[in-house]
N, C-alpha and C positions, 0 to 999 in steps of 0.2 A: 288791512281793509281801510280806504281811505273811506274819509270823512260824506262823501257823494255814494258812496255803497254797503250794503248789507248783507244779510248772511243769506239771501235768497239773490243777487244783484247776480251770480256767475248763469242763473237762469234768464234772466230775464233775455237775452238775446233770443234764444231759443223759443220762449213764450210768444213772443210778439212776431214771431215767424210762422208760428201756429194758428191755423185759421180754427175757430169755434164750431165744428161741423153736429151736423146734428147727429145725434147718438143711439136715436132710437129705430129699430128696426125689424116690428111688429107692420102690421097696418089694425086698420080702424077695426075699435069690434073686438080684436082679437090682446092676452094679456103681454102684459109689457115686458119686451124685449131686449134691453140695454146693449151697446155694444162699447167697452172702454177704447178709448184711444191708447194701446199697451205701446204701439210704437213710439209715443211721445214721453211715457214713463220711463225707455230703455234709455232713450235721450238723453233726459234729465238725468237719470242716476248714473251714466256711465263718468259723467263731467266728477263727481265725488271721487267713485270708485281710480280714472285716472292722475287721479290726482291726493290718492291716495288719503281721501279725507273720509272712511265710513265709520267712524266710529265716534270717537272723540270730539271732532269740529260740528258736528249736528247737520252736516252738510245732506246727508244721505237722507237724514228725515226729513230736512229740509225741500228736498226732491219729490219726495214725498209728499207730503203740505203743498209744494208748486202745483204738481198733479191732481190731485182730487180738488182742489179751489180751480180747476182748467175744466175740469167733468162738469163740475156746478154750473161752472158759464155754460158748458154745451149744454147742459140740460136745460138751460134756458134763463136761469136765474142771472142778473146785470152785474157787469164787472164791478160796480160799486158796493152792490151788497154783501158778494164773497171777499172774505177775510182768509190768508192774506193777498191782497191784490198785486194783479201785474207785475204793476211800479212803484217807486217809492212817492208816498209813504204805505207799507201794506196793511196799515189798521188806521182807517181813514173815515167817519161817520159818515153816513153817505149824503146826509143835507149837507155837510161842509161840503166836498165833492159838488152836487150843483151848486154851489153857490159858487164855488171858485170856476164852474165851466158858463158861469153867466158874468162874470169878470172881465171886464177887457184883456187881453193876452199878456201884457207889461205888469200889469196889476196882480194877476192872475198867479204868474210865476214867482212875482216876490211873496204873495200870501202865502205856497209851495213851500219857498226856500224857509222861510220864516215858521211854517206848521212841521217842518224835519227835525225843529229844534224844541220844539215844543211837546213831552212824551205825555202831557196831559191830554192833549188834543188829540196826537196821533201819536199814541203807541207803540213800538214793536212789537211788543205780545200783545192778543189781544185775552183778558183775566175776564171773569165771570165768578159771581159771587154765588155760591151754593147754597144747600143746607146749614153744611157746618164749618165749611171754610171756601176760601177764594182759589180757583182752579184756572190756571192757564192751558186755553183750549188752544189747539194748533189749526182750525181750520173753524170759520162760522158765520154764519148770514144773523142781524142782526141790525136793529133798528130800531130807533126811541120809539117811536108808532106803536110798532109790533112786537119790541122786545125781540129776545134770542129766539130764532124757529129752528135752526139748527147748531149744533156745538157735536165738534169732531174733534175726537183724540187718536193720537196715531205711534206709534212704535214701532221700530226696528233691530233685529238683532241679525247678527252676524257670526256670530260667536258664543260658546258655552252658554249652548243653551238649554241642557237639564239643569243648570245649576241655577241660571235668572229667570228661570219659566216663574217657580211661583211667586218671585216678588212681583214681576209682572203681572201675573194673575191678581193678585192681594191688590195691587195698585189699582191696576183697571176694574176691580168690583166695586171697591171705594168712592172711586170717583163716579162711578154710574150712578150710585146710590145719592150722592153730594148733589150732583147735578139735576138726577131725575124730578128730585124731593120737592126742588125751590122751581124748576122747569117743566113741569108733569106733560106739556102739550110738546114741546120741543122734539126732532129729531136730533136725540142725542148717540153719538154710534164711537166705533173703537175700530180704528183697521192697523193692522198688523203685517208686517213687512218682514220674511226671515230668510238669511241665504241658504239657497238648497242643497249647502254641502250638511243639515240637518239629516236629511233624506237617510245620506250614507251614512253619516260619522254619528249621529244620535238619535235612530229611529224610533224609538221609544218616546223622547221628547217630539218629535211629530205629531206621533197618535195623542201625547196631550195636550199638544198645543191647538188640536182639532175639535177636541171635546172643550177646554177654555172656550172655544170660542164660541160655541154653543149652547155652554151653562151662563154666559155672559149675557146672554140675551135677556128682556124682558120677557117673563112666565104669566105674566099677569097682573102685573102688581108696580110700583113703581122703584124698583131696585135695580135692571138688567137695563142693558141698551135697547133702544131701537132696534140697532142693526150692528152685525161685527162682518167686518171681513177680512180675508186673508187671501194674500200673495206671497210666491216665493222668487227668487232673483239667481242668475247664475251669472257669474264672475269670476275673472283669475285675480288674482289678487297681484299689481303691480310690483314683483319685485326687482326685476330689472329694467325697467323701464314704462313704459305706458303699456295698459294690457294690447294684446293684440283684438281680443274681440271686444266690443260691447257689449254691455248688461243684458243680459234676456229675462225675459219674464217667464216664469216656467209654473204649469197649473195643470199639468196632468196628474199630478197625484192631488190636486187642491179638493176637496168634495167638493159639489154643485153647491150646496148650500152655505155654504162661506166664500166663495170664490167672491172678488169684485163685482160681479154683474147684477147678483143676487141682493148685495151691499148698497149700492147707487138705485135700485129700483124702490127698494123700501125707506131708504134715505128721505127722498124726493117725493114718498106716497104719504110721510110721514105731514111735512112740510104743507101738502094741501092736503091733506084732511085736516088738519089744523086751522086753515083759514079758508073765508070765504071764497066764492068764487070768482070775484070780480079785484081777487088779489092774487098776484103771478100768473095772469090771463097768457102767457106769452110758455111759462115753462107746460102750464097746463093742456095747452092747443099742439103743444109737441106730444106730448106725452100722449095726448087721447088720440091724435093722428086727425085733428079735425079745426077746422076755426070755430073759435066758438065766441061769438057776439056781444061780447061785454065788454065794457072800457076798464080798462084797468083802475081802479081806488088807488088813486095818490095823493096824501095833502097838499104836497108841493106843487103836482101839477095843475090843483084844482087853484091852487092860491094865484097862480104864475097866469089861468086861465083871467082870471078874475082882474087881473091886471093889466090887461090888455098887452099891448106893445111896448110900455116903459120901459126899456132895458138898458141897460149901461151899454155904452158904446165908447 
């Protein structure tokens, strides 16, 4: 991996070739209807799979983490907000972000090259401090203002999976409880990614990886997620070469009530019932299927307002 790339850099082509399309597909009045963009996840994950990275190199959850921080944008929420972004760097504050995009261009790019090298500023993980210890979250919208509104943990397995189901379990209860404690407003959620050679080879472990995902939930109380979801993936596994198909997303046996769509609704209902309304006036107006007349609440825009025209040139 050279010194200009990352462990999400093999996406980024494929990212910025993907247009942000709206996701929702309800109309007004009527409850929200999500639709994910799966063919942009088969995408993403096939680049791992041929290249025979799902396991070990983190590539595939990687994929993963690319995907749901892509849904966020469609769902309306600003490529600076979602963590991890785009391009590099993918954990980037998002007042630095405007600050570097009101930068002359020359200026602009050496503060870039100069903040890649700097992991106090900008990151590669972005960590969140809990209850009772410091948790690295794989995906999360986040801002001094407003603190964490969302924090996403995500997992993949592939392989032998009655045997990792309950540390998986054990892990993902833990940190929901960590995170909820210190974050109580936050949409805090857990999505789960597993190959669906499950189905055949260990179907026992299916039916509890169904129920985990369900007893994961918040009951009332502040110990469970938000939201959990689950997908499954079908693949040949490359051993003579490049596979011949790409990854599919496979969800006929997924229940309705864990499937992604179910996942990214409550997510994002989470997120505005938490804040006012004259904050994410743009995810919001998608979402209700209506324009709705407020300006958006921004410090920076109100500051940048206040200062007329000075701007570096």
């Amino acid at each position: 991996m050279s010194s200009r790339s990352d462990s999400f850099s093999i996406f980024d082509s494929i990212l910025a070739a993907t247009h942000a399309t709206d996701p929702w597909r309800h109309q007004y009045g009527n409850d929200p209807l999500y639709e994910p963009d799966y063919a942009l996840l088969e995408q993403l994950l096939t680049l791992p799979v041929a290249s025979n990275k799902t396991a070990a190199s983190g590539s595939l959850a990687g994929g993963v983490d690319s995907w749901l921080s892509h849904e966020l944008r469609r769902a309306g929420f600003g490529p600076d907000e979602v963590w991890p972004r785009p391009t590099r760097p993918r954990i980037l504050p998002r007042d630095v972000a405007v600050l570097l995009d009101r930068l002359p261009v020359g200026l602009a790019a050496e503060v870039r090259r100069r903040l890649e090298s700097l992991p106090a500023v900008a990151p590669s993980d972005a960590h969140f401090l809990g209850r009772a210890y410091e948790k690295q979250v794989d995906v999360a919208i986040a801002r001094w203002d407003r603190g964490p509104e969302l924090l996403l943990s995500t997992k993949t397995q592939v392989s032998s999976f009655g045997k990792n189901l309950p540390n998986r379990f054990e892990e993902a209860y833990g940190d929901a409880g960590n995170l909820r404690s210190r974050y109580p407003l936050a949409a805090v959620g857990f999505f789960f990614v597993q190959r669906d050679t499950i189905l055949t080879e260990e179907p026992a472990a299916f039916e509890r990886t169904v129920d985990m995902m369900r007893k994961l939930r918040d009951l009332g109380g502040t110990n469970g997620y938000t939201a959990t979801g689950l997908a499954l993936v079908h693949y040949e596994s490359p051993t003579d070469g490049p596979p011949t198909e790409p990854v599919r997303v496979v969800l006929d046996q997924v229940p309705e009530d864990v499937r992604p769509e179910q996942f990214m609704v409550s997510m994002v209902h989470q997120v505005l019932t938490a804040t006012p309304i004259s904050q994410h006036v743009n995810v919001r107006s998608l979402l209700e299927r209506r324009h709705i007349p407020v300006a958006e609440q921004d410090a920076i825009t109100e500051a940048e307002s206040d200062a007329g025209d000075d701007r570096l040139v």
